[in-house]
C-alpha positions as CSV (number, residue, x, y, z in Angstrom):
1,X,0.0,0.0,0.0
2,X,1.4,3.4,-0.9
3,X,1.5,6.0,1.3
4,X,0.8,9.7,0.4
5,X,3.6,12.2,1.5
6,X,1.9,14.8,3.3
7,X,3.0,18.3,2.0
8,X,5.0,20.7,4.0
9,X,2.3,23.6,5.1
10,X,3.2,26.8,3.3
11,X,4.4,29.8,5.3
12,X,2.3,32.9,5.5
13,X,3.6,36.6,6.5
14,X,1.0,37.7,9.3
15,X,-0.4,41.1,8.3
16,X,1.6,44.3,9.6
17,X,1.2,45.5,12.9
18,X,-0.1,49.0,13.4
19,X,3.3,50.4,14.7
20,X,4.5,48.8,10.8
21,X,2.2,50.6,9.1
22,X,2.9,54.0,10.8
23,X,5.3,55.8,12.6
24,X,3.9,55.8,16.1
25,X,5.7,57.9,19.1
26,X,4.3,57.8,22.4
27,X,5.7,61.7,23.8
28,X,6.2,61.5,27.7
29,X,5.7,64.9,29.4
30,X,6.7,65.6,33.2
31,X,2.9,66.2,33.6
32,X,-0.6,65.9,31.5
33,X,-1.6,69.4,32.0
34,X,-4.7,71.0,30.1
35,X,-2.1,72.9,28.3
36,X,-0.2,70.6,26.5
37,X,-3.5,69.7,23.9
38,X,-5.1,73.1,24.0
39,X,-2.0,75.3,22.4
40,X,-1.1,72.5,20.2
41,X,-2.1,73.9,16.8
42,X,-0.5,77.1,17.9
43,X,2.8,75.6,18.3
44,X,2.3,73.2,15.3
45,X,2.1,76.5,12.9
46,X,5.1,77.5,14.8
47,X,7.8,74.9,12.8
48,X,10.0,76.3,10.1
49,X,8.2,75.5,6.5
50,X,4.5,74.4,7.8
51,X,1.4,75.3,7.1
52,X,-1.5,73.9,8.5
53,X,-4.3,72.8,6.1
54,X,-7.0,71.2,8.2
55,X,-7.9,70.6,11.9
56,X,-9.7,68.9,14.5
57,X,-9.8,69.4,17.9
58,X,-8.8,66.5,20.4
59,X,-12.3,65.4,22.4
60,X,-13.0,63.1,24.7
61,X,-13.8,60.5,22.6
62,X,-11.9,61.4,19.3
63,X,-8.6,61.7,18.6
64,X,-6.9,65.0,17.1
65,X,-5.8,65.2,13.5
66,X,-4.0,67.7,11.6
67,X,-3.3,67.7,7.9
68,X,-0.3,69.9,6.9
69,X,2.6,70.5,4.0
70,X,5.9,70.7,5.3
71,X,8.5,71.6,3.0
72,X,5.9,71.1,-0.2
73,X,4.4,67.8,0.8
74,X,1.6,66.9,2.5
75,X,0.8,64.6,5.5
76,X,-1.8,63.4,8.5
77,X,-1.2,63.6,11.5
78,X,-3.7,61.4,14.3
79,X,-2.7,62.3,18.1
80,X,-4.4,61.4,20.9
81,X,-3.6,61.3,25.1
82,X,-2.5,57.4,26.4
83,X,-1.4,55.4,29.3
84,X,2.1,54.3,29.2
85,X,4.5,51.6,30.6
86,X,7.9,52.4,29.8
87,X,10.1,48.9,29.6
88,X,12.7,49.3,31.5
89,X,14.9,47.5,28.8
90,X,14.6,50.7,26.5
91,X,16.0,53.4,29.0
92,X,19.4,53.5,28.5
93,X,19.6,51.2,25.6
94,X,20.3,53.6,22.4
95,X,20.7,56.7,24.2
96,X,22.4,58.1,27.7
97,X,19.6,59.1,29.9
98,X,20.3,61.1,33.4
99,X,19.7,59.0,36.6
100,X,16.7,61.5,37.2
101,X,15.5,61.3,33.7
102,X,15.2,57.6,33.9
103,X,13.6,57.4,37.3
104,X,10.5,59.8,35.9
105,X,10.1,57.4,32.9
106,X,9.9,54.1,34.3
107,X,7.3,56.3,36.8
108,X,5.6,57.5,33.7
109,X,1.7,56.8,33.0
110,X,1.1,59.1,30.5
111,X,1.9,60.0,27.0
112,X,0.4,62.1,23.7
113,X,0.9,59.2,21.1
114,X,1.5,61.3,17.7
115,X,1.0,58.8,14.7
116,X,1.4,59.3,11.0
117,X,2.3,57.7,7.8
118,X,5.9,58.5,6.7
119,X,6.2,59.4,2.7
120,X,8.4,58.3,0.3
121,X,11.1,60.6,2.5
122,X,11.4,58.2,5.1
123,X,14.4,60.6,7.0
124,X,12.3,63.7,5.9
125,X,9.0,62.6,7.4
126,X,10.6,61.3,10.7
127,X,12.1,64.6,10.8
128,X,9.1,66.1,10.8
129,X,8.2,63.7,13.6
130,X,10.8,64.8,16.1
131,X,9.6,68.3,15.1
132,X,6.3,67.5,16.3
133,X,6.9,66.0,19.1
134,X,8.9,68.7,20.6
135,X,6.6,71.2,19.8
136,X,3.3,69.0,21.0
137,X,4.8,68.6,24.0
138,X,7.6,71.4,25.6
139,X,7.9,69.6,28.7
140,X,8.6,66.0,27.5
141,X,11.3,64.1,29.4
142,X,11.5,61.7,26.7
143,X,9.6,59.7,23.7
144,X,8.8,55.9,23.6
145,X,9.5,55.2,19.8
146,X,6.9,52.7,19.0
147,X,7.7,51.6,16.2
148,X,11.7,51.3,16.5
149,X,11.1,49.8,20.6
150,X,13.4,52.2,21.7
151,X,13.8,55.5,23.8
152,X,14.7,58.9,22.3
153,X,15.8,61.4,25.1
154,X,14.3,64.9,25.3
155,X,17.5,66.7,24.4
156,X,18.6,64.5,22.0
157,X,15.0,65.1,20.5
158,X,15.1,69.2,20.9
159,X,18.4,69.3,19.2
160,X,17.1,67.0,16.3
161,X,14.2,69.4,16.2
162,X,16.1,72.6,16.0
163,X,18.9,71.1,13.4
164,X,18.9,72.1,9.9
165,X,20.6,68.8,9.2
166,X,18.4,66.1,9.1
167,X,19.1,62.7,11.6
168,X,21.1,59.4,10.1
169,X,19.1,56.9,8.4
170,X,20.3,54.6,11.4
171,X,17.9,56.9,13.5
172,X,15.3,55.6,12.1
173,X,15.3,51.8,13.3
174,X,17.4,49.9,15.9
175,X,19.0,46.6,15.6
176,X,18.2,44.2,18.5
177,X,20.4,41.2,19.4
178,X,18.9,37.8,21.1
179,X,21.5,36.0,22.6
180,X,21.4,31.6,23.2
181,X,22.6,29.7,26.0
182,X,24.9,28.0,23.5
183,X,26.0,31.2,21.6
184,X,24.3,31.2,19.2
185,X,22.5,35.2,18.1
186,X,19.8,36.4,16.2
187,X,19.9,40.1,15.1
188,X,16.3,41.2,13.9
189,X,15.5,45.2,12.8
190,X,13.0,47.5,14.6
191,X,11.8,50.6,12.5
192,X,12.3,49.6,8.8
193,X,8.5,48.2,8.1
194,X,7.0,52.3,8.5
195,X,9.4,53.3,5.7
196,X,8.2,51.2,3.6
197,X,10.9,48.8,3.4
198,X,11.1,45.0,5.0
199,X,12.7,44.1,8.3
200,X,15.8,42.5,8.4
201,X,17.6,39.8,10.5
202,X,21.0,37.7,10.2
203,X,20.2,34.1,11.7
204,X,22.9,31.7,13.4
205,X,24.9,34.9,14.4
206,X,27.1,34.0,17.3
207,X,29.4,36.2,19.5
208,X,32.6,36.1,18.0
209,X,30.8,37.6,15.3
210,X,27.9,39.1,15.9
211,X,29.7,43.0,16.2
212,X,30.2,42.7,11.9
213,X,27.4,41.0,11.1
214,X,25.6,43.9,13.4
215,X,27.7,46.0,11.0
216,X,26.3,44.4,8.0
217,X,23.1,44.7,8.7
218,X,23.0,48.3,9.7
219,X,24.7,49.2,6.6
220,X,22.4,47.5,4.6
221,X,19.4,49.0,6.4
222,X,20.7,52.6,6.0
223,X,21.2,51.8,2.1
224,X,17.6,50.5,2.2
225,X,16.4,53.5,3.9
226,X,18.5,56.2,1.1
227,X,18.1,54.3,-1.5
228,X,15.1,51.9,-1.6
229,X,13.9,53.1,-5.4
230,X,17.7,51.6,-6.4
231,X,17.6,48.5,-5.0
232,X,16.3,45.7,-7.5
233,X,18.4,42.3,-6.1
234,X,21.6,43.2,-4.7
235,X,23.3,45.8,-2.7
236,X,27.0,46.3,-2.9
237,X,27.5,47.8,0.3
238,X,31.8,46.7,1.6
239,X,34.6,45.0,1.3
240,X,36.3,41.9,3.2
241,X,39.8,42.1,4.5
242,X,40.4,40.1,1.3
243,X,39.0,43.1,-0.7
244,X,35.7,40.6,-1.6
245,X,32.6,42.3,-2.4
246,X,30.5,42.3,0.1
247,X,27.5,41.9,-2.3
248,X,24.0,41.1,-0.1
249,X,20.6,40.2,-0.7
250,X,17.3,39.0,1.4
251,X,14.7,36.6,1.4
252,X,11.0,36.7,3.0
253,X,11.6,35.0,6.0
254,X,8.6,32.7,5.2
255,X,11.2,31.5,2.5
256,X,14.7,31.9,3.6
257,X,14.2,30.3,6.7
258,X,14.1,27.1,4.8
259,X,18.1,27.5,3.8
260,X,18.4,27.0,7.8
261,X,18.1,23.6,9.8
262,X,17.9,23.6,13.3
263,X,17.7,26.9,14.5
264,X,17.7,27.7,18.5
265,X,16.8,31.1,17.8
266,X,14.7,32.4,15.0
267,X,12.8,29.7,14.4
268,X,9.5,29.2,13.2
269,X,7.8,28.6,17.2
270,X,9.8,32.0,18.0
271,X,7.5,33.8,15.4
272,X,4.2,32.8,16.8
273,X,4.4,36.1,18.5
274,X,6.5,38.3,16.2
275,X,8.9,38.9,13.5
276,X,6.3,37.2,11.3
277,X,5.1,39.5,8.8
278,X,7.7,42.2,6.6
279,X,10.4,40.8,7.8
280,X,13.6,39.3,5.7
281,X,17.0,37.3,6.2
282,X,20.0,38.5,4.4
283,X,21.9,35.9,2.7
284,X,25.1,36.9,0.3
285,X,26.2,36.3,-3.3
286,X,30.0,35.4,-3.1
287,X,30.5,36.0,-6.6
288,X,28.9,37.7,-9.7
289,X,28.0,34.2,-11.0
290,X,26.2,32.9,-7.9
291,X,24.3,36.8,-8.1
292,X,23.2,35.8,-12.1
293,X,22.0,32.0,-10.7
294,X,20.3,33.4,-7.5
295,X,22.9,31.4,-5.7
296,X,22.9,32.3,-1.5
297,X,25.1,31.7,0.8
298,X,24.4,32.4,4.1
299,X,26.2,35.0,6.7
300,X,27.7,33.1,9.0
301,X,29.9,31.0,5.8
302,X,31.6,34.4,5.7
303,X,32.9,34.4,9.6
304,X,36.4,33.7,8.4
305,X,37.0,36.7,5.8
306,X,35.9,39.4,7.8
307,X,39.5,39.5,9.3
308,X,40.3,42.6,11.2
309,X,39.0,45.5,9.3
310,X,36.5,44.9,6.7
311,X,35.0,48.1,5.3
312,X,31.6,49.1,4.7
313,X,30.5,52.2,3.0
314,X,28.9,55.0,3.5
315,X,27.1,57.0,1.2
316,X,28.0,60.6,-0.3
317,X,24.2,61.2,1.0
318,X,25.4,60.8,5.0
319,X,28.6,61.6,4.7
320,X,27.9,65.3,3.5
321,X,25.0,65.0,6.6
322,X,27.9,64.5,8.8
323,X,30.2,67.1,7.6
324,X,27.3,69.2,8.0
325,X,26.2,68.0,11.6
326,X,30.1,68.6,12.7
327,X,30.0,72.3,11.0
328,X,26.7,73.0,13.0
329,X,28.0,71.8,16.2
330,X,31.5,73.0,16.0
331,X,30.4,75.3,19.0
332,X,31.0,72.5,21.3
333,X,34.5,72.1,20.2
334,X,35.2,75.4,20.9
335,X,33.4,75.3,24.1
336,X,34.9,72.0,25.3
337,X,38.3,73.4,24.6
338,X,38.5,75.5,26.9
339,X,38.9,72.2,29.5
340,X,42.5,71.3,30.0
341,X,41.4,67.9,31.0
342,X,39.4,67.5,27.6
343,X,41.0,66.1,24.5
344,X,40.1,66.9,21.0
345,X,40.6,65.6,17.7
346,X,39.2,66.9,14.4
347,X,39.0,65.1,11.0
348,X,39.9,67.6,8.2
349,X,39.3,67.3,4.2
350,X,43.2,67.7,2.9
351,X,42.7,68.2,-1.1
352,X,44.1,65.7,-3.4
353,X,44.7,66.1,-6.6
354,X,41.3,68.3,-8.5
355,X,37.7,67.3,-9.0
356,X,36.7,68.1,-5.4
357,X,38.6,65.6,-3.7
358,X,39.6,65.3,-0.5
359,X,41.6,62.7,1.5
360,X,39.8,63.1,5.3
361,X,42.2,62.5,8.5
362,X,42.2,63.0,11.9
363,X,44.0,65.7,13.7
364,X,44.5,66.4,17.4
365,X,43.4,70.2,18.3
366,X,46.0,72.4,19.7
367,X,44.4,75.7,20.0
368,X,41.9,78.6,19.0
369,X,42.8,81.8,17.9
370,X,39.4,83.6,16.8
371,X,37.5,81.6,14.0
372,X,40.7,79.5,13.4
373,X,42.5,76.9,15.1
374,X,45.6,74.9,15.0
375,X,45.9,71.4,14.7
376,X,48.6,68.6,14.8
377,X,48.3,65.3,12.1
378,X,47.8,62.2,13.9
379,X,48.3,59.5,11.1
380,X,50.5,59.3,7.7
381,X,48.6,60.5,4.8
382,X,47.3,57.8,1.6
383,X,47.2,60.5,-1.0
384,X,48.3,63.8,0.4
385,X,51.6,64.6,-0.3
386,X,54.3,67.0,1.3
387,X,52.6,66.4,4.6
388,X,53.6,63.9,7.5
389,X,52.7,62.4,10.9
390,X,53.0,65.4,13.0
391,X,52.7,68.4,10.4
392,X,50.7,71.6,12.5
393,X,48.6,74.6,10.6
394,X,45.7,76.4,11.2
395,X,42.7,75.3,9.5
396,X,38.6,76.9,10.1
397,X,35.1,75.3,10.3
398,X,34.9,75.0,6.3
399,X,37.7,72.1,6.8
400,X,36.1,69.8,9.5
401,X,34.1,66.7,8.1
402,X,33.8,65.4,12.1
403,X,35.5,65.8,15.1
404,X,35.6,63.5,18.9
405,X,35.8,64.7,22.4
406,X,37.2,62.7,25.0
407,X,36.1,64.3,28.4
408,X,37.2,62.4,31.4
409,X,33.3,61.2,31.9
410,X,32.3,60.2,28.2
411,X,33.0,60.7,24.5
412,X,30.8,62.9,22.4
413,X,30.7,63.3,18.6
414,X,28.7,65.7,16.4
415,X,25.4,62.9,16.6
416,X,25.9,63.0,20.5
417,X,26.4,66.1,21.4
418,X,23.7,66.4,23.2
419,X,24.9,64.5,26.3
420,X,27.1,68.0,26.9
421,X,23.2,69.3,27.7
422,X,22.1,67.2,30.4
């Protein structure tokens, strides 16, 4: 008697959650007052480049919604008072939070939740966010990112606010790491599903590892973010220490968790729950031949050629946002100078050869003299020549691309300056 072979159950992504489908951001004041909702459209009018098109008032049993353009595009914007239970997890977890900041969060109850779709803009629209938040909300000690499961400080968010520079694409989503009894790590996005764009994860991680593969996928979730209209199969996105391509790709999970046997993490029982619908595993194409025959090969084959410095790019996009953040900021520099026990280095653009180019390298500050300052190289030059380890001059903001200051506490860069606030 012949026996029929039961066939395998097909996988199905689960519908996206509401936090997938929109940006949602639960603002935390240091009290509900009356205030807060009744000035809000006053101080909504109040941002740089928007104009308010339509209104409705908050009621008791309605929530508020605003349409507006900002910076010639239009969106909606649903807000609405909530309870709130901060996770202790998230304090402390992306960002530096004072001791007294964090003991009013996890004492929080209430919120404003401010929810809206982002547009094709992903950066611009959660811009636009941040914006709102701060100016829904002037006393907020913090924000509960819904849809990214983390916490945003209120100084980080007042600077973001108040920047003409708009935040990193790696703002815009976290990537969380869940750890094995038998080493084995799982690294799964937050944040990517509201722009648009699928989740991503890197399965049978494991700690010798995980730090590049955490690199991987954060570079490949930026690119996603900049350039989603681009991506058609592939993204090249850095190099091995052998100088391989790193060339990458995903799969559904619902289909590449089938390339995987005998998962302890990531596995289909850990997805009754979660991580079930717009979510995708990155696998990578070792050569241009395996990219024309769909051929993957999974992450952790690579954990021998990473070696000790593999390279992963940044775009032109985020590195002119960083020169640009480090201009803006430079007032810290000058400020933190003034600290004998601070030190401070600055990476300068050194011109090489024409057509705009610059080699960037990092120099150690020696001093200010009005709207200049003079500065000491710290490494040997690739490109630059006539210059060596220890050449001083004087150099102004124009030069600076980014710049580090090690205070005897904590180091701050241009994206964290605002730990010198609190």
């Amino acid at each position: 008697m012949l026996f029929k072979k039961e066939k395998k159950e097909e996988l199905k992504e689960a519908p996206l959650n509401y936090w997938e489908e929109e940006s949602y951001m639960l603002v935390v004041p240091e009290e509900m007052t009356k205030e807060i909702p009744a000035g809000i459209f006053e101080r909504i009018a109040q941002i740089e480049n928007v104009k308010i098109k339509e209104k409705n008032e908050l009621k008791e049993d309605e929530p508020g919604k605003v349409k507006l353009t900002y910076e010639n595009e239009e969106y909606e914007i649903i807000f609405y008072p909530s309870e709130i239970s901060i996770p202790e997890m998230y304090i402390n977890k992306h960002y530096y939070f004072s001791d007294e900041e964090a003991e009013k969060l996890k004492n929080a109850k209430n919120a404003l939740t401010i929810c809206m779709k982002f547009n094709k803009d992903s950066i611009k629209s959660y811009h636009l966010q941040i914006k709102l938040a701060v100016a829904m909300v002037p006393n907020m000690i913090g924000i509960m990112d819904e849809s990214a499961e983390k916490m945003i400080p209120a100084t980080w968010a007042k600077m973001t606010a108040q920047s003409k520079v708009r935040p990193s694409a790696n703002d815009l989503y976290v990537v969380q790491a869940v750890s094995h009894e038998n080493g084995e790590v799982w690294l799964h996005t937050h944040g990517l599903c509201r722009c648009g764009i699928t989740e991503l994860e890197i399965l049978k991680s494991d700690k010798e590892n995980y730090n590049n593969h955490y690199n991987l996928i954060a570079t490949f979730a930026s690119y996603l973010i900049e350039k989603k209209e681009e991506y058609k199969n592939s993204a090249y996105i850095g190099l091995l220490s052998n100088r391989q391509p790193v060339v990458v790709t995903y799969l559904p999970w619902t289909k590449g968790i089938n390339e995987y046997k005998n998962l302890n993490l990531g596995n289909i029982e850990d997805r009754k729950d979660g991580h079930n619908s717009k979510t995708s595993i990155i696998f990578i194409y070792k050569n241009e031949q395996d990219e024309k025959q769909e051929k993957l090969t999974k992450v952790s084959e690579f954990n021998k050629l990473w070696g000790d410095n593999p390279i992963f790019f940044i775009s032109n996009q985020e590195t002119a946002k960083m020169k640009a953040l480090a201009m803006e900021r430079f007032k810290f520099v000058k400020e933190q100078s003034k600290n004998e026990e601070n030190k401070i280095i600055i990476k300068i653009g050194l011109p090489v050869g024409g057509d705009n180019n610059f080699e960037h390298i990092w120099f150690e500050l020696m001093e200010f003299e009005g709207e200049k300052f003079k500065a000491k190289l710290l490494q040997e030059p690739y490109d630059v020549k006539d210059i060596h380890e220890g050449h001083e001059d004087w150099y102004t903001i124009q030069d600076v691309t980014d710049w580090v200051i090690y205070t005897p506490k904590f180091t701050v860069n241009p994206a964290s300056a605002y730990l010198l606030e609190i």
